[in-house]
C-alpha positions in Angstrom: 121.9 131.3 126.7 118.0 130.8 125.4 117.2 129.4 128.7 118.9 132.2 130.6 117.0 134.9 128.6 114.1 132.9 129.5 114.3 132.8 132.7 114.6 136.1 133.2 112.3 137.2 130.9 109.5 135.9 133.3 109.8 139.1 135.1 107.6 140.4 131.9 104.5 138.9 134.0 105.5 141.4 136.6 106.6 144.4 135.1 105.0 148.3 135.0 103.5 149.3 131.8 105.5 150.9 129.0 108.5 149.8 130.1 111.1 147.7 128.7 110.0 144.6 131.2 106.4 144.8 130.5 104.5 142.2 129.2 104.8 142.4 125.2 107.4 144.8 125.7 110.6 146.0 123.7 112.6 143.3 125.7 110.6 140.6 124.4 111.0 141.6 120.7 114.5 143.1 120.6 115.9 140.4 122.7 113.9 137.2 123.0 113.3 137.0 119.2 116.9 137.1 118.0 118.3 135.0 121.0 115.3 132.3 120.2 116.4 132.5 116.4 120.2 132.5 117.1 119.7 129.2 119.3 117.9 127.3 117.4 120.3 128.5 114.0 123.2 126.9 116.4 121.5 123.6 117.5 120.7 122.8 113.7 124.3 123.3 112.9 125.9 121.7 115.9 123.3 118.5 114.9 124.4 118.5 111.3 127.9 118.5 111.7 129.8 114.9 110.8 131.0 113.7 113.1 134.7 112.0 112.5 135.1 108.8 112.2 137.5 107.3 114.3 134.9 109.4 116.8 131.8 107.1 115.8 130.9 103.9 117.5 131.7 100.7 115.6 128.6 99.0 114.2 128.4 95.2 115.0 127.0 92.8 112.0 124.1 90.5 113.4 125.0 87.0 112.3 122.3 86.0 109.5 119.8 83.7 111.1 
C-alpha cells in the first residue's frame, strides 16, 4: 500500500500550484505521512510476531570437532 501511494505520489513533481498534487502539497502531508507511519507500524509487528513452533526449521547440532 506504501508503494502504491508512492508511486502515485510522483505526480507531485508535475502538479499546478496550490493544489492538492503540488509539490509539498496537502496530499503529501495528509496522505503520505500517515500511510508511511501506518506501514512501517505493520512491518515491525508482522517481524515481531513468534512464529509457532512446529512452523520453525529444525536446527541441526554440529558434531564437536
Amino acid at each position: 500500500m506504501f508503494a502504491v501511494e508512492q508511486l502515485i505520489e510522483t505526480i507531485t513533481i508535475i502538479g499546478p500550484p496550490a493544489s492538492f498534487i503540488s509539490p509539498g502539497g496537502t496530499m503529501n502531508f495528509y496522505l503520505g505521512g500517515p500511510l508511511f507511519i501506518i506501514f512501517f507500524l505493520a512491518l515491525g509487528v508482522a517481524l515481531s510476531l513468534q512464529q509457532p513452533v512446529e512452523d520453525r526449521p529444525a536446527t541441526v547440532d554440529e558434531p564437536a570437532a
